[in-house]
N, C-alpha and C positions, 0 to 999 in steps of 0.2 A: 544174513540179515542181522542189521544190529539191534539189539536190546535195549531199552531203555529205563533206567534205573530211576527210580524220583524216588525225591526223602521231601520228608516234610518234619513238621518240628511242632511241639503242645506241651502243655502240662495234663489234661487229659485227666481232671480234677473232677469227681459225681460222673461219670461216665452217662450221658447222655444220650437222647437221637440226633443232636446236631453235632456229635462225635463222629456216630459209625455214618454220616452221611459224608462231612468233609472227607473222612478215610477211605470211602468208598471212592468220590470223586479223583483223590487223588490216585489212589489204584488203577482207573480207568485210563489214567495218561501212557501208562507203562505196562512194562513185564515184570516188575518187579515196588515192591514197596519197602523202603524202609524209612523207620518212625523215629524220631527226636524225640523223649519224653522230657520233660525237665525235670532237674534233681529237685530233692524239698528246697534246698537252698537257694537255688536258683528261682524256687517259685515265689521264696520270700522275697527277694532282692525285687523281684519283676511286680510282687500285687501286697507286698507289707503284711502278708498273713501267709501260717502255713496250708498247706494242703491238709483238704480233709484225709484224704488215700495218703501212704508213703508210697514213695517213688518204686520200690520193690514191688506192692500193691499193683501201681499205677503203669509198671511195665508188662506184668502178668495179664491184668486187663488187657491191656493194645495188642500182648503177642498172642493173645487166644483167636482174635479175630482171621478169620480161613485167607482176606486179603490184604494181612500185611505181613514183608516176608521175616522183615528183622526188627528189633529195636535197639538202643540204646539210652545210656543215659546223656540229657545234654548239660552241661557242668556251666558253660555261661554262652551270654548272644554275644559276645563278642568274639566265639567261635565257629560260626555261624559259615564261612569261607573254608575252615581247615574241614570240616565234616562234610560239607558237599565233595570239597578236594578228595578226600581220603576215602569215602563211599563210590568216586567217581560217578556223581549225580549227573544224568542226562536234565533232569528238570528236578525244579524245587517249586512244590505248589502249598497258598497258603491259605488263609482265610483273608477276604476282603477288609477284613479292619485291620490287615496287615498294609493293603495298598500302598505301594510305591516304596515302601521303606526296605525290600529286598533288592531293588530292579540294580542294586551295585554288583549281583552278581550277573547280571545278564554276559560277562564278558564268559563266561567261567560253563553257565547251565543256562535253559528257559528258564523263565520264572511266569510261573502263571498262579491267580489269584480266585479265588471260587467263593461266592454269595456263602455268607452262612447262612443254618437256617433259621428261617423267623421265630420269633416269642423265644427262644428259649438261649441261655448261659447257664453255666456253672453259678455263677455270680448271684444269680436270680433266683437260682432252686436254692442255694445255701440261705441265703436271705428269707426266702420263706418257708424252709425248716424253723429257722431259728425264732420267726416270728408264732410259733406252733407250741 
């Protein structure tokens, strides 16, 4: 019986509950999980500020969780093909405000896409720290 590997990809910035949920979800697709974190750098290029977490922080976080099996760092999205390639991803699942902007890998993996969850971003809780 085959296995099915799925990777997914984040910055994983304030570690949240609409973190361990997408992670969950994508867990549920497979036998296995493995997590794309994005570097600092990469999280600058992507959102013009750095991470509150480093990325060392921000990997220990993801790999303590019981269901994800591996991580990595992801260095840019324009690699996005060679890492599903090179983990040999059965599927790549992502968050809905990702929609449509992966489906170029459909020749390669599934690509499936899961609701975040409501009220809550990184984006959001940093904004009202800072207003505190």
């Amino acid at each position: 019986m085959k296995k099915n590997l799925v990777i997914t990809f984040g910055t994983f910035d304030v570690f949240h509950i609409g973190h361990i949920n997408i992670l969950e979800r994508c867990a549920s697709l497979g036998d296995r999980l493995i997590v794309g974190v994005s570097s600092d750098q990469l999280n600058f290029e992507k959102k013009n500020r750095a991470p509150i977490y480093t990325q060392e922080d921000r990997l220990k976080i993801v790999s303590s969780l019981k269901f994800v099996d591996e991580v990595f760092i992801e260095h840019s999205l324009d690699l996005k093909r060679d890492y599903i390639e090179y983990f040999k991803a059965d599927i790549l699942a992502m968050g809905n405000d990702w929609e449509g902007k992966f489906d170029e890998f459909k020749d390669i993996c599934d690509v499936v896409y899961f609701p975040r969850t409501p009220s809550i971003s990184t984006t959001e809780i940093i904004e009202i720290a800072k207003n505190f």
